[in-house]
C-alpha positions as CSV (number, residue, x, y, z in Angstrom):
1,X,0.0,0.0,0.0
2,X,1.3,3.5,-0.6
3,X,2.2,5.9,2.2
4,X,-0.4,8.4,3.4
5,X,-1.1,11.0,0.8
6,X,-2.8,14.3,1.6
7,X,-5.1,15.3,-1.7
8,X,-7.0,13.1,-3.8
9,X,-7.1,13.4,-7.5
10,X,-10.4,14.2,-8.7
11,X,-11.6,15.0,-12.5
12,X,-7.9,16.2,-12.3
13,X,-7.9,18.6,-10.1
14,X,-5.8,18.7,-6.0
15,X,-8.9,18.4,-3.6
16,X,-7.3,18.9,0.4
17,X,-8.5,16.6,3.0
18,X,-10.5,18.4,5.7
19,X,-8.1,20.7,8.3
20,X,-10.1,19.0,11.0
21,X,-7.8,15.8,11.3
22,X,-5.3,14.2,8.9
23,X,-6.7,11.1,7.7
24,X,-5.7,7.3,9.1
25,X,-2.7,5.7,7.6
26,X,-3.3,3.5,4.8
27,X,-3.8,-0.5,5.6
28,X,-1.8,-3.5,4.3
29,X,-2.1,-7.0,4.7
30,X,0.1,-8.4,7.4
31,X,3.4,-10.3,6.4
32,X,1.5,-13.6,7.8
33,X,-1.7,-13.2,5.6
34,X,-3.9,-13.2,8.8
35,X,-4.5,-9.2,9.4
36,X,-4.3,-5.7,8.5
37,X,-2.2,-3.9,9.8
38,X,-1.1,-0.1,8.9
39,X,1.5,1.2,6.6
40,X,4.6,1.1,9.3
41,X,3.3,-1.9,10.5
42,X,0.9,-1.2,13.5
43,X,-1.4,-4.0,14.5
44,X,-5.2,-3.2,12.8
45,X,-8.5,-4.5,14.6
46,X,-11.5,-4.0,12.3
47,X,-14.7,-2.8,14.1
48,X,-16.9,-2.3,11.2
49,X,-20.7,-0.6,11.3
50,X,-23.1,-1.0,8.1
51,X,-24.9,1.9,6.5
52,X,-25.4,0.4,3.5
53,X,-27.1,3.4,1.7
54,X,-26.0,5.9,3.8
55,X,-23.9,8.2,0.9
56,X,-27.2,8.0,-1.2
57,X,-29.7,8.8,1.3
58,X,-27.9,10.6,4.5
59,X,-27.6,14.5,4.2
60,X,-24.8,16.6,4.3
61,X,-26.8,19.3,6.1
62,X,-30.0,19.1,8.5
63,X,-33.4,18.4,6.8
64,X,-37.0,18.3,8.3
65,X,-36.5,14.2,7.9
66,X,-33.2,13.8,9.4
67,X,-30.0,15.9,11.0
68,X,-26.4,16.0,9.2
69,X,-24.6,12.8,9.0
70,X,-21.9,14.3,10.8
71,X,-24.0,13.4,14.0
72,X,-23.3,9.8,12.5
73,X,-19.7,10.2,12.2
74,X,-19.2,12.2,16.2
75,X,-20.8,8.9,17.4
76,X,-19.4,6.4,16.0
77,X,-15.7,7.4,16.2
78,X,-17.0,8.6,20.2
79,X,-18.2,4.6,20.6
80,X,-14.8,3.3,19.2
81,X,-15.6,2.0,15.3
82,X,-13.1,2.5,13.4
83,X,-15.1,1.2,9.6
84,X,-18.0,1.9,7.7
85,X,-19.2,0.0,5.4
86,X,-21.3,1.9,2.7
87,X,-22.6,1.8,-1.1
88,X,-21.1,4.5,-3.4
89,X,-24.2,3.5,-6.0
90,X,-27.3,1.4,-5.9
91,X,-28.6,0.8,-9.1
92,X,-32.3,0.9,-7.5
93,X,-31.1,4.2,-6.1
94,X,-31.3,6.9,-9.0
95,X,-30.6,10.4,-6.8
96,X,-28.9,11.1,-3.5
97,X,-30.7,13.2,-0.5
98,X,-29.8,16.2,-2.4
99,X,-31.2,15.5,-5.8
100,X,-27.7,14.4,-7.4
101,X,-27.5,11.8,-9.8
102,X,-24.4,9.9,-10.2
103,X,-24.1,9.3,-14.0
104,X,-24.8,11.1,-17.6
105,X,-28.0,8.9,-18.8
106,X,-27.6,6.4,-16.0
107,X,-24.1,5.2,-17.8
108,X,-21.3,4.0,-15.3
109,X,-19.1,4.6,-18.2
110,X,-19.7,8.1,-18.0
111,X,-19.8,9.7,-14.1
112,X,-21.5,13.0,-14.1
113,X,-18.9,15.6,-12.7
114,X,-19.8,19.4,-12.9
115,X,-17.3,22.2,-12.6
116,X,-16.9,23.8,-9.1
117,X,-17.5,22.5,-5.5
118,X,-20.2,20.5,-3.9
119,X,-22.8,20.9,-7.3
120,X,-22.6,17.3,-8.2
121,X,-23.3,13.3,-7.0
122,X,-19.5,13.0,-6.4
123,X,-18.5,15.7,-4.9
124,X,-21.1,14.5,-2.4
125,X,-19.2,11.0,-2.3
126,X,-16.0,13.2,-1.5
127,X,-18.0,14.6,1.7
128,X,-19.0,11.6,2.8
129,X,-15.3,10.1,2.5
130,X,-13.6,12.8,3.8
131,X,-15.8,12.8,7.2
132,X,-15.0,9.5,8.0
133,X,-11.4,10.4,7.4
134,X,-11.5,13.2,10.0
135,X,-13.5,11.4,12.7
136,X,-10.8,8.6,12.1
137,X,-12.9,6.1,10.2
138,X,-11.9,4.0,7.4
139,X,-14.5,4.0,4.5
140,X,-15.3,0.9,3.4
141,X,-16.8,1.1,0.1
142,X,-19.1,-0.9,-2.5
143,X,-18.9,0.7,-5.6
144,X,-22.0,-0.7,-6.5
145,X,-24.5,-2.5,-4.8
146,X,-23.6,-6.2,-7.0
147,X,-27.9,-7.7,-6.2
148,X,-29.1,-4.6,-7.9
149,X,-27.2,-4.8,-11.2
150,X,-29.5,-6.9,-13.4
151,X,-28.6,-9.8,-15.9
152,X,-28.7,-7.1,-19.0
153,X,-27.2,-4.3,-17.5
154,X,-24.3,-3.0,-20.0
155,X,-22.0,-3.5,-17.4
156,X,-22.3,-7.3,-17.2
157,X,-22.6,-7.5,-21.0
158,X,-19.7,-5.0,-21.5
159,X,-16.2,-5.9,-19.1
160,X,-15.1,-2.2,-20.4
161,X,-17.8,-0.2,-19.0
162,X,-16.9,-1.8,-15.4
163,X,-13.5,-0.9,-16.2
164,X,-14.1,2.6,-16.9
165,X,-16.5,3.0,-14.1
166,X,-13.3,1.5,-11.5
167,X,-10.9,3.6,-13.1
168,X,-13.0,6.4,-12.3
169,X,-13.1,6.0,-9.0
170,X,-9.5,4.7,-8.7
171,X,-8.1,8.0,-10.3
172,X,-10.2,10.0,-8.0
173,X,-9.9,8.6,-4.6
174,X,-6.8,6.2,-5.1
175,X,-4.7,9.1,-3.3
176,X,-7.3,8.8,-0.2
177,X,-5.9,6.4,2.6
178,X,-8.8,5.6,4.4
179,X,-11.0,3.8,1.3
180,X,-11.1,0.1,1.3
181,X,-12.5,-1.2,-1.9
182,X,-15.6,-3.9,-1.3
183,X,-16.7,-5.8,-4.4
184,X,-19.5,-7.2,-4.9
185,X,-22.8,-6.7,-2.7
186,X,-24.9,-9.4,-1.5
187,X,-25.6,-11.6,-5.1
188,X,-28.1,-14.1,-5.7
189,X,-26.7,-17.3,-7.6
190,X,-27.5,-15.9,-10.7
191,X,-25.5,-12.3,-10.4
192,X,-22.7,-14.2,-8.0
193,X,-19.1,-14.2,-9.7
194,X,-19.8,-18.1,-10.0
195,X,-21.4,-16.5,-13.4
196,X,-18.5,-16.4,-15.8
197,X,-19.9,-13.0,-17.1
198,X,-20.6,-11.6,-13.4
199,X,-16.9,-12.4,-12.6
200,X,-15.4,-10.5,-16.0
201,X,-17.3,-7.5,-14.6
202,X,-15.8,-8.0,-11.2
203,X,-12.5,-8.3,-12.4
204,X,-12.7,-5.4,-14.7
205,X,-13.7,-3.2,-12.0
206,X,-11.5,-4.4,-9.8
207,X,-8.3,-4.0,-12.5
208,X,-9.5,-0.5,-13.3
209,X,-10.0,0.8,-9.5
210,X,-5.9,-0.6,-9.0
211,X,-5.2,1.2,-12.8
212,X,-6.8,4.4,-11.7
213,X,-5.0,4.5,-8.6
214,X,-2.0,3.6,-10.6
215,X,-2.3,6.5,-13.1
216,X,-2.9,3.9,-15.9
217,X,-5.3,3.4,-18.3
218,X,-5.1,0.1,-19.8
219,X,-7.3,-2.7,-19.7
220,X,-5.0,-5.9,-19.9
221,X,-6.1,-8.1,-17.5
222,X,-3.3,-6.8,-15.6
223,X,-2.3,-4.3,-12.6
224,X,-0.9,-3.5,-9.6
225,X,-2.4,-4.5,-7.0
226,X,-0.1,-3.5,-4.5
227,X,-1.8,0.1,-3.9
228,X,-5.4,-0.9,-2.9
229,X,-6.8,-3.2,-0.7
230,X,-10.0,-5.1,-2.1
231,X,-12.2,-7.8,-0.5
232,X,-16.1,-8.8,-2.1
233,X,-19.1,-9.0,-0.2
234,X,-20.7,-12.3,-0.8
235,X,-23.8,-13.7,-0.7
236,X,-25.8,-14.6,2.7
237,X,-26.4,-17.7,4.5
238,X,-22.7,-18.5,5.8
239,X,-21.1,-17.6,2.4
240,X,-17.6,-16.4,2.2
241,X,-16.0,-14.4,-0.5
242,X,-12.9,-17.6,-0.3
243,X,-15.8,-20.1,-1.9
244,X,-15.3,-18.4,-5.6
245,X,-12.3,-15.9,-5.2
246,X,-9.8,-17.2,-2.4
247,X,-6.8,-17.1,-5.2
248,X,-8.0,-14.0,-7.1
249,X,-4.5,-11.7,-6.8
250,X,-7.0,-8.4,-6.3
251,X,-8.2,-10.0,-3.2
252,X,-6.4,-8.9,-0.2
253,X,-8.8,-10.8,2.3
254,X,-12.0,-12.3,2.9
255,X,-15.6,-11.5,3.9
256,X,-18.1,-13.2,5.1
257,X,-21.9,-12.9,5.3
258,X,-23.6,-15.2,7.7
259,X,-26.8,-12.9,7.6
260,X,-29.4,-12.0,10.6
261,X,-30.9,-14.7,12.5
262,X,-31.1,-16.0,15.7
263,X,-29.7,-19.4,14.6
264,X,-26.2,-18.9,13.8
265,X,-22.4,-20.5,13.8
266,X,-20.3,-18.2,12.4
267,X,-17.4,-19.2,13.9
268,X,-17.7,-22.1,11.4
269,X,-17.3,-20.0,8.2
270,X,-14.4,-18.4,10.0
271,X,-12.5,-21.1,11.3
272,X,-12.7,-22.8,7.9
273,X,-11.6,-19.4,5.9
274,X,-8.7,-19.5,8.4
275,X,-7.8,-23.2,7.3
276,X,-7.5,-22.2,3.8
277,X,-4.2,-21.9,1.7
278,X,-2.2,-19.3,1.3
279,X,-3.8,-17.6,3.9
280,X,-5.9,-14.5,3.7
281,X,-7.8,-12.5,6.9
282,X,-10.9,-13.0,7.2
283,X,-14.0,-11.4,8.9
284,X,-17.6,-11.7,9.1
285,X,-19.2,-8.2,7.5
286,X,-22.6,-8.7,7.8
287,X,-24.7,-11.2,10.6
288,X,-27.2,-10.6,13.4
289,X,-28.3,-6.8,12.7
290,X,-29.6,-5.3,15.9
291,X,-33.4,-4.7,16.6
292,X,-33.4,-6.4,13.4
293,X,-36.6,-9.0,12.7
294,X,-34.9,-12.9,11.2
295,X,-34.1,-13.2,7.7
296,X,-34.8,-16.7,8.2
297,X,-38.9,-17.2,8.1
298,X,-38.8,-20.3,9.9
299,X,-37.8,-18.4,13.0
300,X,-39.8,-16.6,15.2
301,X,-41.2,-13.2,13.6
302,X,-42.5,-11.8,16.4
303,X,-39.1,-11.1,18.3
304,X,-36.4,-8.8,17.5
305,X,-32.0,-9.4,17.4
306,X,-31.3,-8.7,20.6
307,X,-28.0,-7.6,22.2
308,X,-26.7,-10.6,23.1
309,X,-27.3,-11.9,19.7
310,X,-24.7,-9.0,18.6
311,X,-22.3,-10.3,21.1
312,X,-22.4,-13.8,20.4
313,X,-21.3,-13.0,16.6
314,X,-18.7,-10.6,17.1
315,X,-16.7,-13.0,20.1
316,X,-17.5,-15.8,18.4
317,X,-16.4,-15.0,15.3
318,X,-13.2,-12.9,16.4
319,X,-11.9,-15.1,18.7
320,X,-12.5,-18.0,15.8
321,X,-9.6,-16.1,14.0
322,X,-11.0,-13.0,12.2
323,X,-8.8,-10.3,12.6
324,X,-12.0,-7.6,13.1
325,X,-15.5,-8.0,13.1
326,X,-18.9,-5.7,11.8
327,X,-21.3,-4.7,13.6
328,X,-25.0,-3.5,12.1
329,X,-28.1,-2.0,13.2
330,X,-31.3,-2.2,11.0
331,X,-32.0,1.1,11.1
332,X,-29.0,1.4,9.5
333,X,-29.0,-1.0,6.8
334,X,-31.6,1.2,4.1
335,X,-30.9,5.1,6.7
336,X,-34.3,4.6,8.0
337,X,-35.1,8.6,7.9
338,X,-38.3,9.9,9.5
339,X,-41.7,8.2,8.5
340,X,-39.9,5.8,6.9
341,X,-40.4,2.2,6.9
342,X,-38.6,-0.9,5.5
343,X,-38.6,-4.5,5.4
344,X,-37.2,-7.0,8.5
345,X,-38.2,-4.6,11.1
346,X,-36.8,-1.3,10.1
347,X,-39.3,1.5,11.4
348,X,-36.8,4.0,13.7
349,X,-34.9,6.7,12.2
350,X,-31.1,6.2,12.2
351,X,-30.5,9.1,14.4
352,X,-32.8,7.7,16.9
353,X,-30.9,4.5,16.8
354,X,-27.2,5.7,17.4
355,X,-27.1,4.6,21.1
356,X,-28.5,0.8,20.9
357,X,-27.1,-1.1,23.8
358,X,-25.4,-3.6,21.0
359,X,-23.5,-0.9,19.2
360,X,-22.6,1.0,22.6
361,X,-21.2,-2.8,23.4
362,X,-19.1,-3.5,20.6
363,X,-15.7,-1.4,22.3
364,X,-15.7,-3.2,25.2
365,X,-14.5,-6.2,22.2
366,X,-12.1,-3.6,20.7
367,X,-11.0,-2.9,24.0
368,X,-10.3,-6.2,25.3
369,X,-8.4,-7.1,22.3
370,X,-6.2,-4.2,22.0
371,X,-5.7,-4.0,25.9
372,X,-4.4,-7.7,26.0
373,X,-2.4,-7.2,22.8
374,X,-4.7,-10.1,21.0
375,X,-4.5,-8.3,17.7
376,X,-2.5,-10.7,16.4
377,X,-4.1,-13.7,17.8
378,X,-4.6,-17.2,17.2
379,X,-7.7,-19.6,17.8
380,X,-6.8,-21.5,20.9
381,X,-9.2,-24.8,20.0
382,X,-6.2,-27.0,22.0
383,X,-6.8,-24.4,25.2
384,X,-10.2,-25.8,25.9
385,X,-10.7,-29.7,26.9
386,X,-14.0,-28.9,24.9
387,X,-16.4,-27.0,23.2
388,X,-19.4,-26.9,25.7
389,X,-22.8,-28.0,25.2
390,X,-22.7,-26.6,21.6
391,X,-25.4,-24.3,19.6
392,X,-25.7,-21.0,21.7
393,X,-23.9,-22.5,24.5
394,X,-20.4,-23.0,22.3
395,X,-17.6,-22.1,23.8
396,X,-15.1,-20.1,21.7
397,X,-11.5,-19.5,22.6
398,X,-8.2,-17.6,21.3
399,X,-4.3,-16.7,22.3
400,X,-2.0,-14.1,21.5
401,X,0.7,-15.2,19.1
402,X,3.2,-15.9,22.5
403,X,0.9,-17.5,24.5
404,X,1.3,-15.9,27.4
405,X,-2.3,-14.4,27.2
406,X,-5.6,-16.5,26.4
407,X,-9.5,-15.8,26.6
408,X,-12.6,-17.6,26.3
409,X,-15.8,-16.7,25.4
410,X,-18.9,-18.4,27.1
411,X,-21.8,-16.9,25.5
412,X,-24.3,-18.4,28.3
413,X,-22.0,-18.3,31.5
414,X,-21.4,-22.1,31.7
415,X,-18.3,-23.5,33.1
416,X,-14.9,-23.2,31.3
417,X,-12.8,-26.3,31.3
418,X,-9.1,-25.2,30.4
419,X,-5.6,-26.8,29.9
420,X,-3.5,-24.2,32.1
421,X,0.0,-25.9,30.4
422,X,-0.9,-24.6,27.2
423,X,-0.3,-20.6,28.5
424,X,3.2,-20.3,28.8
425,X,2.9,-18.1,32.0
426,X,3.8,-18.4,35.3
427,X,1.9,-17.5,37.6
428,X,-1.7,-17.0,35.2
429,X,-3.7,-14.4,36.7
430,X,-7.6,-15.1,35.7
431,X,-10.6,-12.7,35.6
432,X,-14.0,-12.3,34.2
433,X,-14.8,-10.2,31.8
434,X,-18.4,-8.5,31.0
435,X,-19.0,-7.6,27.4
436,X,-21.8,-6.1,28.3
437,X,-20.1,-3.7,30.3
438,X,-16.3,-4.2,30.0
439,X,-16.1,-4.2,33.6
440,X,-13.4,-7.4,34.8
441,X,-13.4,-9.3,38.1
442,X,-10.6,-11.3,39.0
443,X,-11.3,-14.8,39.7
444,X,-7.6,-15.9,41.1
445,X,-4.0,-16.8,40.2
446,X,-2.9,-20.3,38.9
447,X,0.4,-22.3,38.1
448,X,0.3,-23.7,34.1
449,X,-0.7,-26.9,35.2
450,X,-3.2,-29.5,34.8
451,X,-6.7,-29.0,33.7
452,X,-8.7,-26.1,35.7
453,X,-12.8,-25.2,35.4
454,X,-13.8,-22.0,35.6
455,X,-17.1,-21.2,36.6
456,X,-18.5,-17.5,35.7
457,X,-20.5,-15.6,37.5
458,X,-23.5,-15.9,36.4
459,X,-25.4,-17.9,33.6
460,X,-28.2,-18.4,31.4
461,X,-29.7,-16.4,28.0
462,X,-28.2,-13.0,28.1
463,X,-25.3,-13.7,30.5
464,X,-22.4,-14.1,28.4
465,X,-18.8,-14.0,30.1
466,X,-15.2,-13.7,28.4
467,X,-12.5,-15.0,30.8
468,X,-8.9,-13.8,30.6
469,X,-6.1,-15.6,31.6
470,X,-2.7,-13.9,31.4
471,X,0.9,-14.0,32.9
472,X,1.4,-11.5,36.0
């Protein structure tokens, strides 16, 4: 990845990144293939949010429907995400919140740019971007919404016009170091890149996004894929982007969707990501959206995603061997604005949704693993004798890379059965850990010996415990 660069090239003009805050340093992919970490090598831990259509229907301003989105970005930073994931266009989208379409006659070929500031679609995607940037937010960005681009849309029929349409965006926001590229967006079968001519548009898009950033304009089949970083956003029900793209060269890592429900194992998709060869992170982008209704109609339809839910995916998955996690609200999802309604649920205004327990939760994860310096972990499966009772009850560990620290995630508060030998710490000091409060209680000190059951402190639906075990 290049080194942090302070204007962004767009329609060929220097455009400066807001005085406010200089923007985050640009991300890499560890030397192991297992994280992110930042240009001079700091350790990365992805704690994502979803606002899907947030840069086509959130306002730069205050409106009768909704405040400025800059409310959005003050909270989020404030409750420790560090991500958004967003759509630049949605083909079912024609205009953004201030009337501004994106293209000339709806072709991607063909972005509509106007002379001036803040007049046009994309200088309106340049706000948006540049917001994150200063609240310290990377952008992760779709550059179209993959489910919403039909079978006979030009760009599937035409590889070119997806090429074009990248190198657009690469030569404009290629200089900007907070933009991860997402391709891709939730496909059925028939528009997944298991469709020869679905994965010729991905790949163009992809190879014009790297050429952009690259100041090259040729469409070869080749590039340099060394300046961005690209992942795809797959299709639901425990699909990963690894299943049809693991040894694509433009994919730097993968992502997962296990989609909302209250019947999940996500750490299943994750561990086997994590067993794949060469290896590539991984992370699960998109799975039990707060307040949210199920996805799946045999569940139950008159209850909602609660909190725990949102906890159970993020540890689970993390401590699996992701290297980050996302969280989402579904209010969120379609920027429920006032009156509005959706489908699955969605009913409050995003603004009025900013404080959710779940998403006020998720930084006592970021904390923990930061704190304990379990960025670059590893998934302790030997550490525990076994895995619990199994469905919500599974027990979920990890270990930094040394060994010397360990934690365990038991997502009902039943008993922990570890092998002490296997942290290389003398003595182990233990202590429980609340992830619904990030409040820790210690529970003793222990030689690295034998087999030792730890019993939180409280159990059942709702009472979920992490327990820490570290060297003095």
């Amino acid at each position: 990845m290049r080194s942090i660069v302070l204007v962004g090239l767009i329609a060929g003009l220097a455009v400066p990144w807001p005085a406010s805050a200089a923007p985050p340093p640009s991300l890499k992919v560890s030397d192991n293939g297992r994280f992110l970490v930042t240009v001079d090598g700091q350790p990365f831990f992805w704690l994502g949010d979803t606002a899907w259509l947030m840069i086509e229907k959130a306002s730069r301003v205050d409106l009768s429907d909704q405040p400025s989105a800059v409310r959005y970005f003050q909270k989020r930073a404030a409750q420790g995400f560090n991500v958004v994931q967003t759509i630049v266009v949605h083909v079912d989208v024609p205009a953004n919140a201030a009337g501004h379409v994106p293209f000339v006659e709806g072709d991607f070929a063909r972005p509509r740019v106007l002379p001036g500031p803040d007049n046009d679609f994309w200088d309106d995607v340049d706000w948006f971007v540049d917001q994150a940037a200063a609240h310290g937010l990377y952008a992760a960005l779709l550059p179209t919404w993959n489910s919403s681009v039909p079978e006979d849309h030009p760009m599937v029929k035409d590889p070119a016009i997806a090429y074009r349409y990248g190198h657009f965006l690469g030569s404009r926001y290629g200089a900007r170091s907070n933009i991860i590229w997402v391709m891709g967006g939730d496909p059925p079968p028939s528009r997944d890149v298991g469709v020869p001519e679905r994965l010729a548009m991905i790949r163009a898009m992809a190879e014009g996004l790297a050429d952009g950033t690259n100041a090259l304009d040729r469409q070869d089949g080749q590039a340099d894929w060394t300046s961005t970083l690209m992942t795809y956003h797959p299709r639901g029900g425990g699909q990963s982007s690894s299943k049809h793209l693991h040894g694509e060269p433009w994919l730097d890592f993968n992502m997962i969707q296990t989609t909302t429900r209250f019947d999940f194992a996500n750490y299943e998709t994750v561990a086997a990501d994590y067993a794949l060869q060469p290896p590539k992170p991984t992370l699960d982008a998109e799975v039990a959206y707060e307040d949210s209704l199920s996805l799946n109609r045999k569940e139950p339809q008159d209850r909602r995603i609660t909190p725990w839910d949102v906890r159970r995916a993020a540890y689970w998955s993390v401590f699996a061997g992701s290297f980050g996690h996302t969280y989402g609200h579904r209010s969120f999802i379609w920027w429920m604005r006032e009156g509005e309604t959706f489908k699955y649920g969605a009913h409050i205004p995003w603004y009025e949704s900013l404080d959710a327990p779940g998403a006020n939760q998720m930084r006592h994860l970021r904390n923990l693993i930061e704190a304990h310096s379990l960025v670059n972990h590893v998934p302790g499966s030997k550490l525990l004798v076994d895995k619990g009772r199994g469905g919500k009850a599974h027990l979920q560990a990890t270990r930094s890379a040394d060994s010397r620290t360990a934690v365990a995630y038991s997502p009902q508060g039943e008993p922990v059965p570890v092998r002490l030998e296997k942290i290389a710490a003398s003595p182990i000091v233990a202590k429980w850990f609340d992830p619904r409060t990030g409040a820790s209680t210690p529970c003793g000190t222990f030689e690295p010996h034998g087999i030792h059951t730890f019993t939180p402190p409280s159990s059942g639906e709702d009472q979920d415990w992490v327990l820490v075990l570290e060297g003095e």
